[in-house]
Backbone as CSV, one residue per row, in Angstrom:
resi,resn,N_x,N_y,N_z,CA_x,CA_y,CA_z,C_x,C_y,C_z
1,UNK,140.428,108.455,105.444,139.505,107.396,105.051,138.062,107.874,105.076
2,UNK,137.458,108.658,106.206,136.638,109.029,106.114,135.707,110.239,104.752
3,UNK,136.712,110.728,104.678,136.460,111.802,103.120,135.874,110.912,102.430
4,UNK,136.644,109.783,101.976,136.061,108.649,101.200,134.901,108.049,101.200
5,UNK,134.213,108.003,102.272,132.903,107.655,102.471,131.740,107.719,101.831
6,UNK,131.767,108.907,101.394,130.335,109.195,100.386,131.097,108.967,99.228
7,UNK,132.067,108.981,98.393,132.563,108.701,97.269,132.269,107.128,96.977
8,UNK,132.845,106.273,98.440,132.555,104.916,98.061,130.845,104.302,97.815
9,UNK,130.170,105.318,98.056,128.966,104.688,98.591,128.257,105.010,96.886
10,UNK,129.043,105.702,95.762,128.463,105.566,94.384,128.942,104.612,94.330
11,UNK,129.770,103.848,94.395,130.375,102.236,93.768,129.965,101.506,94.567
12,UNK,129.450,101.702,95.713,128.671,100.305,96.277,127.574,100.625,96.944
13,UNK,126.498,99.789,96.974,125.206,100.123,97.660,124.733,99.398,99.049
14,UNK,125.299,99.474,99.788,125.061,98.494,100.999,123.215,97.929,100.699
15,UNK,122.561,98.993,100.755,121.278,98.624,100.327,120.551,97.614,99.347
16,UNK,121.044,97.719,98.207,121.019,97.412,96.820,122.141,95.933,97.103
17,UNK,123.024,95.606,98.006,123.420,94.123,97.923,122.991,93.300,99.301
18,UNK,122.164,93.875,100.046,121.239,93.436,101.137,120.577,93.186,100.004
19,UNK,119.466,94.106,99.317,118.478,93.718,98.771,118.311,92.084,97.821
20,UNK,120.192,92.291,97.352,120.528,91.070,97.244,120.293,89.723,97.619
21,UNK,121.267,90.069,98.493,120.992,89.008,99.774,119.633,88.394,99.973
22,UNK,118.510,89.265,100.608,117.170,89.223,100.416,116.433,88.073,99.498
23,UNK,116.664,88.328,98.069,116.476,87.802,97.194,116.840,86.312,97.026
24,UNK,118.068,86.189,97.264,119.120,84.947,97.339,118.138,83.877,98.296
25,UNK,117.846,84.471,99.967,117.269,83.946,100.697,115.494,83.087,99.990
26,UNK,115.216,84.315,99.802,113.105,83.886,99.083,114.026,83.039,98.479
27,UNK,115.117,82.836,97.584,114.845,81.756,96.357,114.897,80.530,97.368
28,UNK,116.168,80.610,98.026,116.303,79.329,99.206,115.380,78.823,99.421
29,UNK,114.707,79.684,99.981,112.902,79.403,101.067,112.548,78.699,100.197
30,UNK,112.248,78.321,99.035,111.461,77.472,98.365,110.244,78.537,97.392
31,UNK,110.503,79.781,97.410,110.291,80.479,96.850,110.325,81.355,95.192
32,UNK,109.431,81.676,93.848,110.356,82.242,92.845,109.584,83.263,93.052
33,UNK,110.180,84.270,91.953,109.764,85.725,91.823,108.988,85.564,90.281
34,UNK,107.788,86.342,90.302,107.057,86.088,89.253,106.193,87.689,89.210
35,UNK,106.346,88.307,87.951,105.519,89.408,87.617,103.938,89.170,86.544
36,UNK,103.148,89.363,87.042,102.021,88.929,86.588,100.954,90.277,86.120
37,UNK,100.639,90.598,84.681,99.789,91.306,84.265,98.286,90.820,84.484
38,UNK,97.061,92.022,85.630,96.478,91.542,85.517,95.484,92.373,84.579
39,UNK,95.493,93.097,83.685,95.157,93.753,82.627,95.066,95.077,82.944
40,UNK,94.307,96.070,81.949,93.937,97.635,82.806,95.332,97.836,82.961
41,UNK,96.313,97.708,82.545,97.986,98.219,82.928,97.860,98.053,83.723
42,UNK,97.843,97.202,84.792,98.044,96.977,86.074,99.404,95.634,85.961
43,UNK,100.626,95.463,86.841,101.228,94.789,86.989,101.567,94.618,88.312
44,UNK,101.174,93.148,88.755,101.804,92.617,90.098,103.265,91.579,90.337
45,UNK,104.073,92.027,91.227,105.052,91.389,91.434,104.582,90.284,92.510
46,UNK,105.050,89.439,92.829,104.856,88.308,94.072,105.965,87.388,94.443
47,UNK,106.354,86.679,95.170,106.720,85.556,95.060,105.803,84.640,95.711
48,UNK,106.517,83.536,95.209,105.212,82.418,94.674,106.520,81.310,95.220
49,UNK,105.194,79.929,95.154,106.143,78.868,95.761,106.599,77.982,94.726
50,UNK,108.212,78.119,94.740,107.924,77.214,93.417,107.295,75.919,93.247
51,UNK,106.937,75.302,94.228,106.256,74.200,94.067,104.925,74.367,94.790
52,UNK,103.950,74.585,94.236,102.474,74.956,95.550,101.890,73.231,95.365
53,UNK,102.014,73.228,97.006,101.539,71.888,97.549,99.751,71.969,98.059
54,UNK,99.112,71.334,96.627,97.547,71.688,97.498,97.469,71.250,98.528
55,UNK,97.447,70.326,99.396,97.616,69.766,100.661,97.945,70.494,101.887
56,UNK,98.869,71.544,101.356,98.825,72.947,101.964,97.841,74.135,102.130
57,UNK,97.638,74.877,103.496,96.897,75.931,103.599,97.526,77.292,102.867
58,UNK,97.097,77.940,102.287,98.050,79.203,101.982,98.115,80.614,102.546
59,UNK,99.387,80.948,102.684,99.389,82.285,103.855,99.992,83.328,102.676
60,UNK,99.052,84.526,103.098,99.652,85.613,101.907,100.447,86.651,103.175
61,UNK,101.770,86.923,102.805,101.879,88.331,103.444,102.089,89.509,103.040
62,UNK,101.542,90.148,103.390,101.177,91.678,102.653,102.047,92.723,103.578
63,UNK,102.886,93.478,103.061,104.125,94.168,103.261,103.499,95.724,103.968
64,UNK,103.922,96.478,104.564,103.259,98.002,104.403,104.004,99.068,104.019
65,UNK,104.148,100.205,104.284,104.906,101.266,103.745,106.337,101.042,104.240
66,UNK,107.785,101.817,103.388,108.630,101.390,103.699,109.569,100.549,102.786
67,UNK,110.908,99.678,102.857,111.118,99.216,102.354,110.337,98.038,101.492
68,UNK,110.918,97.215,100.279,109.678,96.172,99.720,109.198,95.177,100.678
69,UNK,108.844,94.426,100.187,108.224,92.880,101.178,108.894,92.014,101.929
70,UNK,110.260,91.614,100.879,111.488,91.020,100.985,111.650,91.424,102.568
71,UNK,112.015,92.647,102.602,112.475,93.341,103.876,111.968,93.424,104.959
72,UNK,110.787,92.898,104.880,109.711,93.465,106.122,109.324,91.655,106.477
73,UNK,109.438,90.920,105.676,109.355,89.585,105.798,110.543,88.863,106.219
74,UNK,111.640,88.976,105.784,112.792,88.260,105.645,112.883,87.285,107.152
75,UNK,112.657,87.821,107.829,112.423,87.124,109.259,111.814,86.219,109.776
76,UNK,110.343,86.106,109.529,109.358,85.079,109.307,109.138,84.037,108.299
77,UNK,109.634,84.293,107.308,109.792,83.340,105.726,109.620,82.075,106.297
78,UNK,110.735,81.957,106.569,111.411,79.941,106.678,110.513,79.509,108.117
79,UNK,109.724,80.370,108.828,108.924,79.914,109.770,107.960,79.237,109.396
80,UNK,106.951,79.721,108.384,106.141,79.362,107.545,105.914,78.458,106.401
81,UNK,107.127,78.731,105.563,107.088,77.851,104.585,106.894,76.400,104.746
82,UNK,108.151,75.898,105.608,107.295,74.163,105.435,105.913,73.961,106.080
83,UNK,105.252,74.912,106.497,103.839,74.480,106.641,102.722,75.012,105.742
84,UNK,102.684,75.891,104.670,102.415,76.784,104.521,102.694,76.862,102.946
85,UNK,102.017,77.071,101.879,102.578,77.489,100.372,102.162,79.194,101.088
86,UNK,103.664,80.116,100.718,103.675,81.101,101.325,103.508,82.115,100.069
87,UNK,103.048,83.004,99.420,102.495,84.135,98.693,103.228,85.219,99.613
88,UNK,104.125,86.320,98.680,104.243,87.628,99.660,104.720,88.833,98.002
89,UNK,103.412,89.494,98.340,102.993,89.969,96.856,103.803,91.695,97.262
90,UNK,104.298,92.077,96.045,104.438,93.619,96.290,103.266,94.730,95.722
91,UNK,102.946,95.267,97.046,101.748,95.866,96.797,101.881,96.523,95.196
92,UNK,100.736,97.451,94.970,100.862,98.508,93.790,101.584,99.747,94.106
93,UNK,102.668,100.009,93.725,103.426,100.737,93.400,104.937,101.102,94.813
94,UNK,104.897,99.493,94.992,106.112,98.910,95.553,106.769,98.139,94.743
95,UNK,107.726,98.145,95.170,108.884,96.960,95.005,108.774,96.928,93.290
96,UNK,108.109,95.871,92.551,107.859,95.674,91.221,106.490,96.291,90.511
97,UNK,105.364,96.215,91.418,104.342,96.195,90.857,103.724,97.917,90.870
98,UNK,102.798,98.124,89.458,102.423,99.173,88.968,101.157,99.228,88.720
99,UNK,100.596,100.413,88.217,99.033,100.141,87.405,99.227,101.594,86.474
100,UNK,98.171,101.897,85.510,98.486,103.070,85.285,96.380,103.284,86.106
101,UNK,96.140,102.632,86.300,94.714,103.028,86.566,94.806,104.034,87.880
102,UNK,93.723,104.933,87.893,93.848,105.983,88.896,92.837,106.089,90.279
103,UNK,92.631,104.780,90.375,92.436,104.169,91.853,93.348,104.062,92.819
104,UNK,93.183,104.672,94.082,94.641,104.786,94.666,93.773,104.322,96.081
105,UNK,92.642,103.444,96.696,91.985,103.224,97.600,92.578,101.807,98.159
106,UNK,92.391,101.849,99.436,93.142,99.788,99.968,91.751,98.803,99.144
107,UNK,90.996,99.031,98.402,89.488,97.935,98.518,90.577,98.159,96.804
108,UNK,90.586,98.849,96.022,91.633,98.404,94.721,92.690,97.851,95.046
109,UNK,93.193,97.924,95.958,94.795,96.794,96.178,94.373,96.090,96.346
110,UNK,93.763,95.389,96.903,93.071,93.837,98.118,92.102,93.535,96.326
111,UNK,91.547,94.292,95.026,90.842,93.579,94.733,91.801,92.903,93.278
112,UNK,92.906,93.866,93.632,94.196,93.456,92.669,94.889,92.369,93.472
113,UNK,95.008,92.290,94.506,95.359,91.369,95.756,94.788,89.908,95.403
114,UNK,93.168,90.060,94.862,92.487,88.846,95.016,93.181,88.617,93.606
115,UNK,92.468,89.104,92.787,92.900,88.743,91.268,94.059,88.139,90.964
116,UNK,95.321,88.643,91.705,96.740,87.631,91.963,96.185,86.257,92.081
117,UNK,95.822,86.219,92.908,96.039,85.236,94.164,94.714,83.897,92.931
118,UNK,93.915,84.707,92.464,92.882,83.483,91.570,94.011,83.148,90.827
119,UNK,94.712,84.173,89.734,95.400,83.479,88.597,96.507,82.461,89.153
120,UNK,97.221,82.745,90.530,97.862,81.251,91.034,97.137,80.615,91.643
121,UNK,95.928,80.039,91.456,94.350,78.881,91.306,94.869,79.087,92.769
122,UNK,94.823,80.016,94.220,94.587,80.307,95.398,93.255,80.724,95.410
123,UNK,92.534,79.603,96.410,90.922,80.405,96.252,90.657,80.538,97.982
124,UNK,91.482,79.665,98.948,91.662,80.364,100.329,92.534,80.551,100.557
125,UNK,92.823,81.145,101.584,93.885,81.719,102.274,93.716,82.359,104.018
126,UNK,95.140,82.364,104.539,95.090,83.241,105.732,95.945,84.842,105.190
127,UNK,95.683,85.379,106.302,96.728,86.410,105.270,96.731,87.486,106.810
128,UNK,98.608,87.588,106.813,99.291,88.862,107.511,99.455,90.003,107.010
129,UNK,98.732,90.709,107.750,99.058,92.217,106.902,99.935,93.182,108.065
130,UNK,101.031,93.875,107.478,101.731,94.699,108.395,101.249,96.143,108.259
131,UNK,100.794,97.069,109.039,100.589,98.652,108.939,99.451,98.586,107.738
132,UNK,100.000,99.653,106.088,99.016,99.730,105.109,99.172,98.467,104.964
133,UNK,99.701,97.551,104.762,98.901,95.897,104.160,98.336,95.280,105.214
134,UNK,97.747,95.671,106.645,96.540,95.654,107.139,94.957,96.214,106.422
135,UNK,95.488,97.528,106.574,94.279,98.367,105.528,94.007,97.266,104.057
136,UNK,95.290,96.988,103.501,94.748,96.075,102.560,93.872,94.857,102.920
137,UNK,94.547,93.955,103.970,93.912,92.722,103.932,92.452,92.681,104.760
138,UNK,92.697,93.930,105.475,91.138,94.007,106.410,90.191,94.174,104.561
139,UNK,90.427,95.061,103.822,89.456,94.971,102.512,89.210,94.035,102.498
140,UNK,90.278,92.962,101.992,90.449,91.849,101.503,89.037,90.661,102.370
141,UNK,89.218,90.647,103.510,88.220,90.432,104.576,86.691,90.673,104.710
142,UNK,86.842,91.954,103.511,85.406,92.537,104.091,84.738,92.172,102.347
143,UNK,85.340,92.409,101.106,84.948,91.972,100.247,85.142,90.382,99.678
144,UNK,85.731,89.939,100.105,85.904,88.393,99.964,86.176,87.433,101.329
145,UNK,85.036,87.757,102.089,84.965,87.051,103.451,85.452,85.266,103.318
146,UNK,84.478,84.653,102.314,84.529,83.234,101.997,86.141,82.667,101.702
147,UNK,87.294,83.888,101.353,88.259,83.188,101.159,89.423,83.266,101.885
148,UNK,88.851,84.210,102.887,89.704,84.569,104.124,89.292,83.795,105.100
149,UNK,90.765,82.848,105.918,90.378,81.720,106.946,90.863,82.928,108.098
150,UNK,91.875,83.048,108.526,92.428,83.446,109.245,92.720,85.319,109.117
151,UNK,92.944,85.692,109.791,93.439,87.070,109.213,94.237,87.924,110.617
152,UNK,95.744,88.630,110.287,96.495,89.075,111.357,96.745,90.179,110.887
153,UNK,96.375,91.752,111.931,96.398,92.882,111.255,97.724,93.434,112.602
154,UNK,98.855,94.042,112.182,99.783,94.383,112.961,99.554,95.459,112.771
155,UNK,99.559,96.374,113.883,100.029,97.743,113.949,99.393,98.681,112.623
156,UNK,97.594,98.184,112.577,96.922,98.461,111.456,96.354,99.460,112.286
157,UNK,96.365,100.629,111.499,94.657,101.655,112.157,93.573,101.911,111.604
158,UNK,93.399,100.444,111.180,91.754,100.742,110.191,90.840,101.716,110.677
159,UNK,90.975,101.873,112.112,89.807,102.558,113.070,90.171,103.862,113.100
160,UNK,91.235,104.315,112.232,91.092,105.505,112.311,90.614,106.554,111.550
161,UNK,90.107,107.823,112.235,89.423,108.722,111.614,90.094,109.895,111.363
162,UNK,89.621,110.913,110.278,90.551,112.149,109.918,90.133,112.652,110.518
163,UNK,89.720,112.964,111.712,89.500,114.045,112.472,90.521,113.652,113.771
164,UNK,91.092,112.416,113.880,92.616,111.984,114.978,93.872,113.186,114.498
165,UNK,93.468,113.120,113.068,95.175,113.853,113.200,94.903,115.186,113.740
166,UNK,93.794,116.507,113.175,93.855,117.541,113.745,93.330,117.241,115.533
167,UNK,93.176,116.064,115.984,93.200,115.915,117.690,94.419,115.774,118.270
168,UNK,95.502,115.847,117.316,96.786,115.122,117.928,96.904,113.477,118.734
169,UNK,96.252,112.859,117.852,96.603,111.275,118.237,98.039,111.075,117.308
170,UNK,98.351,111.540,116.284,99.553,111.178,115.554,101.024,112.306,115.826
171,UNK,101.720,111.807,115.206,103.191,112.940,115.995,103.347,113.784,114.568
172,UNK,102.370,114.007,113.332,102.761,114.571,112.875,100.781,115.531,112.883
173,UNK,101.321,116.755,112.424,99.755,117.720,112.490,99.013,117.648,111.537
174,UNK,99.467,117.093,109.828,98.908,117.025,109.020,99.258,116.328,107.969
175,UNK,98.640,116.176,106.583,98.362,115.128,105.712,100.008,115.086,105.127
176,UNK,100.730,115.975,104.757,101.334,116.785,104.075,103.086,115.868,104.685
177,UNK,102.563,116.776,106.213,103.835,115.802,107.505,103.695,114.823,107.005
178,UNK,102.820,113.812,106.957,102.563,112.106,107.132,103.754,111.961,105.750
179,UNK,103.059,112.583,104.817,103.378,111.644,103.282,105.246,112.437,103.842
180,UNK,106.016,113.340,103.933,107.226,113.701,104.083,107.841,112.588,105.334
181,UNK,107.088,112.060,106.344,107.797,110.729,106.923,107.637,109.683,106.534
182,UNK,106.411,109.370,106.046,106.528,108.233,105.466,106.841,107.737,104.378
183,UNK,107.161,108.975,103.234,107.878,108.501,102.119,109.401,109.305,102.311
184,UNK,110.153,109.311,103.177,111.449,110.267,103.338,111.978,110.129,102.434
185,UNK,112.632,111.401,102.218,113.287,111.959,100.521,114.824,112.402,100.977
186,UNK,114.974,112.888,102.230,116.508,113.373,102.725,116.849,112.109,104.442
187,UNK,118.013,112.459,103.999,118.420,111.806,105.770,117.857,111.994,106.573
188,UNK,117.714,113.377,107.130,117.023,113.697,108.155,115.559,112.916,108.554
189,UNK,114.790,113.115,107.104,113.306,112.465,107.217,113.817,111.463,107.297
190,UNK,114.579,110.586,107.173,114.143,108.716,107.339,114.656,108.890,108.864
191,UNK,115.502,109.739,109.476,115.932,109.301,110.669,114.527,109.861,111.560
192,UNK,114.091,110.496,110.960,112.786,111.026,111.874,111.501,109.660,111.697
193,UNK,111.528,109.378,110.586,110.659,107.964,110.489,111.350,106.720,111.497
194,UNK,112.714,106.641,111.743,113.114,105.859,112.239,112.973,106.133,113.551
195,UNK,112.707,107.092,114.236,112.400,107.497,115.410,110.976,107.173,115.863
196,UNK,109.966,107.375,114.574,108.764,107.510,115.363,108.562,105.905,114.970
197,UNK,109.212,104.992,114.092,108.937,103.755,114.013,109.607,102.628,114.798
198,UNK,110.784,103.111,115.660,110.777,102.158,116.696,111.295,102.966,118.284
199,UNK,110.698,102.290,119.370,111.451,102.626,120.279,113.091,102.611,121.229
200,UNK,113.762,101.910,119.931,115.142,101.856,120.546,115.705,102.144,118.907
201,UNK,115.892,103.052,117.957,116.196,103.419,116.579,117.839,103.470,116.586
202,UNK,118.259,102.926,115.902,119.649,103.022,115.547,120.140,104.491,115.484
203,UNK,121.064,104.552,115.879,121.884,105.696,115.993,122.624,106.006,115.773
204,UNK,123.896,107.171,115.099,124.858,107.400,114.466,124.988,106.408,112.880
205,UNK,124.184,106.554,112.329,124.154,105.885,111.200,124.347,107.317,109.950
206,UNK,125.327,106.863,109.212,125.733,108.146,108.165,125.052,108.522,107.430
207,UNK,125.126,109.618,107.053,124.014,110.352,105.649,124.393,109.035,104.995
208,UNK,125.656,109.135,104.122,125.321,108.275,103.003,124.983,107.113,103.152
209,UNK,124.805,106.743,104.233,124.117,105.091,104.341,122.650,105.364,103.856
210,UNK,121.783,106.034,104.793,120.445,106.584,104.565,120.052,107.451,103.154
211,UNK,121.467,108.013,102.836,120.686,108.509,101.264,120.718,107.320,100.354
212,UNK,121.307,106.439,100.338,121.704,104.926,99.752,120.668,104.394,99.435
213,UNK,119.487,103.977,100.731,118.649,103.515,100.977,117.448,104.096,100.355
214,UNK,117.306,105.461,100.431,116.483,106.211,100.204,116.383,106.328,98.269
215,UNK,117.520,106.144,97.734,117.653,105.906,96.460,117.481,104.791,96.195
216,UNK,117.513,103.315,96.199,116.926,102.802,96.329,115.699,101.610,96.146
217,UNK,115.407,102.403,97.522,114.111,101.987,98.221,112.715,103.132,97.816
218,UNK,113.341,104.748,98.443,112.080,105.399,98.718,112.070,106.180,97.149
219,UNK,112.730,106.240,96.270,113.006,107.084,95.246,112.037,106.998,93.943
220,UNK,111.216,106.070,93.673,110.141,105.589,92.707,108.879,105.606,93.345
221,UNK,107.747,106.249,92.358,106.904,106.468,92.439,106.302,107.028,94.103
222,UNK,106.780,108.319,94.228,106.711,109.416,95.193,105.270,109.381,95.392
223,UNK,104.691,110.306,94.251,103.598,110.753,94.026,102.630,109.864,94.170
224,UNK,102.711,108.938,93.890,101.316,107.829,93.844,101.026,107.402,95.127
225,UNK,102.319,107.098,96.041,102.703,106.424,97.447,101.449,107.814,97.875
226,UNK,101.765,109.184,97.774,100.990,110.421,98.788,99.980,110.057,98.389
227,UNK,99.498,109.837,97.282,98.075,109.542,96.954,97.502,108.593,97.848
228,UNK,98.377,107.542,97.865,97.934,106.156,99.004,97.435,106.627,100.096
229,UNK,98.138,107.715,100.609,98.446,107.711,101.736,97.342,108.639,102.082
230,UNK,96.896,109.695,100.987,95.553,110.764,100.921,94.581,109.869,101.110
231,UNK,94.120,108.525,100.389,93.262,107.899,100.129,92.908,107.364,101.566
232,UNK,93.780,106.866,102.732,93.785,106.283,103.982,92.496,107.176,104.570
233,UNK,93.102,108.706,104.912,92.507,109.415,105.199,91.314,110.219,105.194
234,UNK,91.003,109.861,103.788,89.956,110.579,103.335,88.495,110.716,103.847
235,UNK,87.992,111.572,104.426,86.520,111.096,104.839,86.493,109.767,105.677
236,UNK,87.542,109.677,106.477,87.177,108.312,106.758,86.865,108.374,108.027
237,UNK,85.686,107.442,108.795,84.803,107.582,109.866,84.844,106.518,110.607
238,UNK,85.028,105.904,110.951,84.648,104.610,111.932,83.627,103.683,111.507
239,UNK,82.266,104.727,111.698,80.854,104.438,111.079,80.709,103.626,110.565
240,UNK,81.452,104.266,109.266,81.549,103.783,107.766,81.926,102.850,107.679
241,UNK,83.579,101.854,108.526,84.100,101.004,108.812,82.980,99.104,108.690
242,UNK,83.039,98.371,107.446,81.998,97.045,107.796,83.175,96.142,109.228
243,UNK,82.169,95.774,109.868,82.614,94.221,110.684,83.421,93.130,109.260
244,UNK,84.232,92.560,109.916,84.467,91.176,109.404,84.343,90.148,110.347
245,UNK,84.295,88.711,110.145,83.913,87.669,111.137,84.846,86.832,111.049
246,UNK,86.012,86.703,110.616,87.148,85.819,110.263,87.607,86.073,111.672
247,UNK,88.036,84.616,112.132,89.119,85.200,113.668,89.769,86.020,113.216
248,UNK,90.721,86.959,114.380,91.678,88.400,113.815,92.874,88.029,114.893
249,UNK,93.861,88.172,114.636,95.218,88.368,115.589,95.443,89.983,115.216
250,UNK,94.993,90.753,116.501,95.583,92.223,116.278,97.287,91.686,117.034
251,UNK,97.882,92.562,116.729,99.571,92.501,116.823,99.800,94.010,117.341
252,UNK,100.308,94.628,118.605,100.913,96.100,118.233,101.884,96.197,119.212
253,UNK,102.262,97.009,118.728,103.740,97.545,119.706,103.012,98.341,120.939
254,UNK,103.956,98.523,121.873,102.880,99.363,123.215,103.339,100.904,123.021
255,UNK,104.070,101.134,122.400,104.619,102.346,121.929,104.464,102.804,120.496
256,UNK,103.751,102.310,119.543,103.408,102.486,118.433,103.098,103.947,118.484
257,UNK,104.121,104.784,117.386,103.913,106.452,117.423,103.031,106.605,115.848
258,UNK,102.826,105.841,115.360,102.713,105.869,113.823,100.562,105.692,114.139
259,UNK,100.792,104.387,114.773,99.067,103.843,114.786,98.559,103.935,116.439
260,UNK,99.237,104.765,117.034,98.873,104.324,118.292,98.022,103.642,119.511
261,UNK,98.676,102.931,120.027,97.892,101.436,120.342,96.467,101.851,120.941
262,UNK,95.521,103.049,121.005,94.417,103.601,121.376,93.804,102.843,120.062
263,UNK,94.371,103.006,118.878,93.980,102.543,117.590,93.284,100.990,117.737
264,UNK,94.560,100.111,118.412,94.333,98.717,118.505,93.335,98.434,119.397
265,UNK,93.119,99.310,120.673,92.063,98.821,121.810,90.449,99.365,120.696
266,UNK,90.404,100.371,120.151,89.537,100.682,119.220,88.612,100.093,118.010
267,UNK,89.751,98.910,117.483,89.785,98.233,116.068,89.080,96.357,116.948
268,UNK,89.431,96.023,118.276,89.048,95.270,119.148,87.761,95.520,119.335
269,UNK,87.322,96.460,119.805,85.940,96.697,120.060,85.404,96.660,118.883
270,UNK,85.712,97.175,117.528,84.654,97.287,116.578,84.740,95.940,115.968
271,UNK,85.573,95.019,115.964,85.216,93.239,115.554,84.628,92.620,116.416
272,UNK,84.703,92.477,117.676,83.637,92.086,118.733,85.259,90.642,119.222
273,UNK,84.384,89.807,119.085,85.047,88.867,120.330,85.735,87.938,119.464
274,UNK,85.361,87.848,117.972,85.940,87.307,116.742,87.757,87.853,116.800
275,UNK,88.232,88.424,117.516,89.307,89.574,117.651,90.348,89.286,119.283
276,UNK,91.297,89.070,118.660,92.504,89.014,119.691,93.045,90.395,120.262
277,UNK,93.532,91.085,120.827,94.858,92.142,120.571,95.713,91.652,121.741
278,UNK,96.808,91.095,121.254,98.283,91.144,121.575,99.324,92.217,121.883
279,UNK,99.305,93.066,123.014,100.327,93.726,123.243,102.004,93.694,123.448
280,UNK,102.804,94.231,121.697,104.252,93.788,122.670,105.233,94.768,123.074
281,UNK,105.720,94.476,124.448,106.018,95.930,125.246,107.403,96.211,124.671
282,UNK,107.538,97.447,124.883,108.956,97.825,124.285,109.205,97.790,122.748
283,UNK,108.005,97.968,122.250,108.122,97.898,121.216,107.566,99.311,120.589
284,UNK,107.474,99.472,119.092,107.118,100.569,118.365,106.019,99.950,117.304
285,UNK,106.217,100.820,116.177,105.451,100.103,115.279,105.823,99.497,114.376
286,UNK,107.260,99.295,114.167,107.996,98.582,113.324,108.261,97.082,114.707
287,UNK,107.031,96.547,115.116,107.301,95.781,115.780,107.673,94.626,115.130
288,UNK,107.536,94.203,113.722,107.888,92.758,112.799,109.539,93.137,113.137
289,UNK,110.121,94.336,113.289,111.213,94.058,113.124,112.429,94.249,114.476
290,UNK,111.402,94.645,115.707,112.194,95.191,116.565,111.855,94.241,117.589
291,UNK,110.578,93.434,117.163,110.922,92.341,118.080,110.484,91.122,117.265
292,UNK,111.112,90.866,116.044,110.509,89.837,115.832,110.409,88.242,116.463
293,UNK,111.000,87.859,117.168,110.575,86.517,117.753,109.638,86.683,118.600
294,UNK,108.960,87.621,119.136,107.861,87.691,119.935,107.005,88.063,118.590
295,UNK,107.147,88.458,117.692,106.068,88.960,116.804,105.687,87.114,116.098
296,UNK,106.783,86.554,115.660,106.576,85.525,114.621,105.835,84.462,116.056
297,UNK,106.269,84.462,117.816,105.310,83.377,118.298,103.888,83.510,118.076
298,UNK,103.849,84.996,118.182,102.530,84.817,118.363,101.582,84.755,116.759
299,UNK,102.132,85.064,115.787,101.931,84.325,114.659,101.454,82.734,114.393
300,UNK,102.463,81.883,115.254,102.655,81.283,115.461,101.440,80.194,115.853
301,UNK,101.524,80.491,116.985,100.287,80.111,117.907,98.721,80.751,117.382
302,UNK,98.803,81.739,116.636,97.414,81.729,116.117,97.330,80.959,114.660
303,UNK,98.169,80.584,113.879,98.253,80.892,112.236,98.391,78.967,112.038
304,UNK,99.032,77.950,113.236,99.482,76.947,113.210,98.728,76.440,114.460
């Protein structure tokens, strides 16, 4: 039976009917899926509510590297929705959405971010950002302050500088490492991402499950993702970093190997007192998913 294993896994995709599943759920939630051109070849995916109740506040959640949105949300959805017309957009060059323009910076996502969010007549919002859709929504924050109420950055390292990685604050030594874990292309790399992204990582899980996934999930648009991921890094200083004044819910794992929580006590000091940080123990940096009911209370209690 076992021989069979990777043979069965061309005729079925465990991945690809989760992703299913996934889907099935957003529609439940009260949710549709909608692809929206916002010119410049740029195309955004989202889901949207099918019914947006103005009477409602609106919460955007912004996904980060990794599987799409669906996946990184699926947990929190139905928490939100009946209070909430809920927005959870797939960044540029996730899940659905593309551009051919050759801006690859978080202040172009967050301003493709806004541009969504006008054409579904959203002119405030709160907005969760996980990891890079922190980097996005902190933009989002800093160039469109007036339409940001609320704002929750998880396991974000806006505060970090390219001179951390050659200090060894990160578990990998260089630009090169980062983009090979964080976009994994073989088994091995996702099980090594899965290591440094949570502190209790599943184990004995088969190649072909993980190459499954990796086809996919990680298999489209490679190249652009490293670019993202060059762009994080680039010249980037602290300094340089503007304040925002929107309350902040920082969120991090106490074991975060990816942003490490030096990041979060860091990103605290540079918002001033406008700024929460929430430590949750035993956790990593895939904390939305390794602990989410401690992640969605404290959502919770700041966002409601």
């Amino acid at each position: 039976m076992s021989r069979k294993s990777p043979n069965m896994s061309k005729c079925f995709s465990f991945t690809a009917s989760r992703d299913w599943f996934y889907r099935y759920w957003f529609t439940k939630s009260g949710l549709r899926s909608v692809s929206t051109s916002l010119g410049d070849g740029t195309v955004m995916h989202c889901w949207v509510p099918k019914i947006r109740k103005p009477s409602k506040p609106n919460l955007i959640l912004v996904h980060g590297f990794g599987a799409n949105a669906m996946w990184q949300y699926v947990e929190v959805l139905h928490h939100f929705t009946p209070r909430f017309n809920v927005y959870v957009p797939d960044l540029i060059f996730f899940g659905r959405s593309y551009t051919s323009h050759p801006d690859r910076t978080e202040s172009f996502q967050a301003r493709c971010l806004m541009r969504l969010m006008d054409l579904q007549g959203v002119k405030r919002m709160s907005t969760v950002g996980i990891s890079y859709g922190g980097f996005v929504a902190y933009s989002m924050a800093v160039q469109y302050p007036q339409a940001l109420d609320r704002l929750v950055l998880c396991c974000t390292g806006v505060c970090l500088e390219e001179k951390d990685v050659k200090a060894g604050l990160f578990p990998v030594k260089s630009l090169e490492e980062a983009k090979q874990v964080l976009m994994p292309q073989t088994p091995n790399k996702l099980r090594e991402l899965m290591r440094v992204s949570f502190v209790r990582p599943a184990t004995g899980v088969p190649s072909f499950f993980l190459s499954d996934f990796i086809r996919v999930m990680c298999s489209q648009y490679v190249a652009e993702k490293g670019e993202l991921i060059q762009e994080i890094l680039k010249d980037r200083k602290q300094l340089n970093l503007p304040k925002i004044r929107q309350p902040t819910l920082l969120v991090w794992g106490e074991q975060d190997q990816i942003f490490p929580l030096e990041l979060g006590h860091r990103l605290k000091r540079h918002i001033g007192d406008s700024a929460e940080l929430v430590v949750i123990k035993n956790a990593g940096h895939a904390v939305n998913l390794e602990k989410p009911k401690e992640f969605i209370k404290h959502l919770k209690l700041f966002l409601l």
